[in-house]
C-alpha positions as CSV (number, residue, x, y, z in Angstrom):
1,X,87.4,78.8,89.2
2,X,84.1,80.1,88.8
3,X,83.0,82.8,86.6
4,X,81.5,86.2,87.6
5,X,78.5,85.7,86.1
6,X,77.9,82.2,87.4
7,X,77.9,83.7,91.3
8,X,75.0,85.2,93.1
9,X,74.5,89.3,92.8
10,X,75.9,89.6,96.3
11,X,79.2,87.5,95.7
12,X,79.7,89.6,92.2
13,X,79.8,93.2,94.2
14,X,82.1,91.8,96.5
15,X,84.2,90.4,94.0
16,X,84.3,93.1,92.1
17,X,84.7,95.5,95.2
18,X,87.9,93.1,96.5
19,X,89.9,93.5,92.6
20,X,89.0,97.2,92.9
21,X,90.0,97.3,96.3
22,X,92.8,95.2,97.3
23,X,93.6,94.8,101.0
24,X,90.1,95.5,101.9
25,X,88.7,94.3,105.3
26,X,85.6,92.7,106.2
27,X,84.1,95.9,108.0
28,X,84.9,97.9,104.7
29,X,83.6,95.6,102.6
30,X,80.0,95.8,104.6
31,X,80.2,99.2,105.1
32,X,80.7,100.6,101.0
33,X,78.6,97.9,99.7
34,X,75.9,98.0,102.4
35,X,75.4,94.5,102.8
36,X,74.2,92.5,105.6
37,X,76.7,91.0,107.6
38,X,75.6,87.6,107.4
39,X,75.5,88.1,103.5
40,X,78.7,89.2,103.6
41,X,80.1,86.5,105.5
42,X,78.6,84.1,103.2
43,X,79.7,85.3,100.1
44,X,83.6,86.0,101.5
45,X,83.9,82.2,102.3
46,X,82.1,81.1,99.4
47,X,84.8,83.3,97.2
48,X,87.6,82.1,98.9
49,X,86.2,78.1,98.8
50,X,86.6,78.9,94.9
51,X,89.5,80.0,95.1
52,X,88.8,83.8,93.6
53,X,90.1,85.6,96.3
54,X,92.9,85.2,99.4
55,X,93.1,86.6,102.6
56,X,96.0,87.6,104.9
57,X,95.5,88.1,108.8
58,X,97.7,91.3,109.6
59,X,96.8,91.9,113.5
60,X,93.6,91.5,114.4
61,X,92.4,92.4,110.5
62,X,91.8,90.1,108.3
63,X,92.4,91.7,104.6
64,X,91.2,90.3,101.3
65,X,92.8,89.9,97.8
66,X,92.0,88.7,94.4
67,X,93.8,85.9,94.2
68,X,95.9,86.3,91.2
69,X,98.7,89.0,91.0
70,X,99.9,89.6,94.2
71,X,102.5,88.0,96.1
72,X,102.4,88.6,99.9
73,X,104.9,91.3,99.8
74,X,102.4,93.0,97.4
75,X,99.5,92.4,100.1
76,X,101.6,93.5,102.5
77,X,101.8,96.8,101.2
78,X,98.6,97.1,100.1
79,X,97.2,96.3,103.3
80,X,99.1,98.9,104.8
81,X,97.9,101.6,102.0
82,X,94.2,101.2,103.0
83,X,94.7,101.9,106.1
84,X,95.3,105.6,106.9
85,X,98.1,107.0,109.4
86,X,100.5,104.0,108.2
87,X,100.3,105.2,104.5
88,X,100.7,108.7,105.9
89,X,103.8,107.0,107.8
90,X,105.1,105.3,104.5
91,X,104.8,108.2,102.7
92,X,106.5,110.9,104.8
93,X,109.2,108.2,104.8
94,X,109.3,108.1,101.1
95,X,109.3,111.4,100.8
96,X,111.6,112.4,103.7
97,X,114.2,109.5,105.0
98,X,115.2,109.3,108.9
99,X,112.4,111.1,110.3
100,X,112.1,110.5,113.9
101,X,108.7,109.4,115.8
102,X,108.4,112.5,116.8
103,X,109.3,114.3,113.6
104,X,106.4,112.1,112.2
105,X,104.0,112.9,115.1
106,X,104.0,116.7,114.9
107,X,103.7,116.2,111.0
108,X,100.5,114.1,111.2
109,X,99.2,115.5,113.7
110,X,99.4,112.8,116.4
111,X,100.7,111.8,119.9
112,X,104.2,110.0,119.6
113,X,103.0,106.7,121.3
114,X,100.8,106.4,118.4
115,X,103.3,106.9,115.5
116,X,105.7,104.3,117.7
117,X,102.5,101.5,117.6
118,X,102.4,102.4,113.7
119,X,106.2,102.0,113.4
120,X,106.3,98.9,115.3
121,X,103.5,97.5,113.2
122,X,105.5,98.8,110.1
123,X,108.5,97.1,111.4
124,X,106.7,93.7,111.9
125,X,105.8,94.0,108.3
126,X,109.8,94.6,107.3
127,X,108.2,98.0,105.6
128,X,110.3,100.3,108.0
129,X,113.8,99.8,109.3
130,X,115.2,101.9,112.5
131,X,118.5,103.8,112.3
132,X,120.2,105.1,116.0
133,X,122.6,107.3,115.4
134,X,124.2,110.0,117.9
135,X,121.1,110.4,120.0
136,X,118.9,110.3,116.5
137,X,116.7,107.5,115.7
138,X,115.4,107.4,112.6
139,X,113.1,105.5,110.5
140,X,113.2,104.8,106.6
141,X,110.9,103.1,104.5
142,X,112.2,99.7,103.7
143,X,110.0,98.7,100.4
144,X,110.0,98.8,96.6
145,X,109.0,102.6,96.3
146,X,108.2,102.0,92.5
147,X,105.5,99.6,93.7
148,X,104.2,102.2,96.9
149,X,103.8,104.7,93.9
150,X,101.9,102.0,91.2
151,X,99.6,100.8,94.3
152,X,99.0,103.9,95.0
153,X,98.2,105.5,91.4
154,X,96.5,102.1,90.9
155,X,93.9,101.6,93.8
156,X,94.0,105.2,96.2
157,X,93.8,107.6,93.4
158,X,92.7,110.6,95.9
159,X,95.6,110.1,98.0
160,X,97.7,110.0,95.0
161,X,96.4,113.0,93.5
162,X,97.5,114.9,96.8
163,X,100.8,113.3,97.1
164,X,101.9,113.2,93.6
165,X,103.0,116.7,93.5
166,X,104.9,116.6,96.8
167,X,106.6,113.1,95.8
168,X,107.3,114.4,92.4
169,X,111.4,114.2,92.9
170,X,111.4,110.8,94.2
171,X,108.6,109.5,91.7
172,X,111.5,111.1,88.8
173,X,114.9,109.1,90.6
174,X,112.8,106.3,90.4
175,X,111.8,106.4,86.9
176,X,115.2,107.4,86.0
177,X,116.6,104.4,87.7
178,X,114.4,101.7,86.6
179,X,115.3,103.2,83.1
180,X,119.0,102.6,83.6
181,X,118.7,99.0,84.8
């Protein structure tokens, strides 16, 4: 393993970016640190050659990870939390079990056969199960909800900071239950 102070300036900022940033992609990665391409390129297979980060193909993205501390359900999940109308999914979930598609369309503002490519997506990922019931189908989030919360304190701060209020209930059954186990 090399050190951070051993690797070029380029490789540094994107090492740093990546533990500050888990489940980034590539096209973020050039985008906030506004790097050339090429450089960027470089220094992402040069990182992973030394074994200092990870990355996990999710669909036609290819997301990167420091490459202690998270096991793939954790990039999973992370992955899925940088990426905007699925953690809008996940959350509405969290916060309201068995919404339908279109329950979660009219609250996010978008058409139906969208939500059902994020849910099948979601699905794929074993983040969201499917319920039928008497003409309802619903979907629930199917993860560690204390972990969506720390990832999400942890490494989207903004989108916690407008959650956090409207999650508040769930945030306190989940304390209170990891406090009884």
């Amino acid at each position: 393993m090399v050190n951070k102070r051993s690797g070029s300036p380029a490789s540094v900022k994107i090492l740093e970016h990546i533990e500050r940033n888990p489940g980034v992609h590539f096209r973020r990665i050039v985008r906030n640190l506004r790097l050339a391409v090429g450089d960027v390129q470089y220094n992402i297979r040069l990182l992973e050659d030394r074994g200092m980060i990870k990355s996990l193909r999710t669909g036609l993205r290819k997301l990167y990870y420091p490459s202690q501390g998270f096991s793939i359900d954790d990039q999973r999940l992370l992955g899925v939390l940088a990426q905007g109308t699925q953690r809008e999914i996940l959350l509405n979930l969290t916060k309201t079990p068995g919404l339908s598609a279109t329950q979660l369309a009219k609250l996010l503002g978008l058409s139906p056969s969208t939500i059902f490519w994020h849910l099948k997506r979601l699905a794929e990922l074993s983040l969201v199960t499917r319920s039928d019931g008497r003409g309802h189908v619903g979907y629930f989030f199917n993860g560690d909800k204390s972990k969506l919360f720390e990832f999400m304190h942890s490494y989207h701060q903004s989108v916690w900071d407008k959650w956090s209020s409207r999650l508040e209930d769930i945030l306190l059954s989940v304390s209170l239950k990891s406090t009884e186990e």
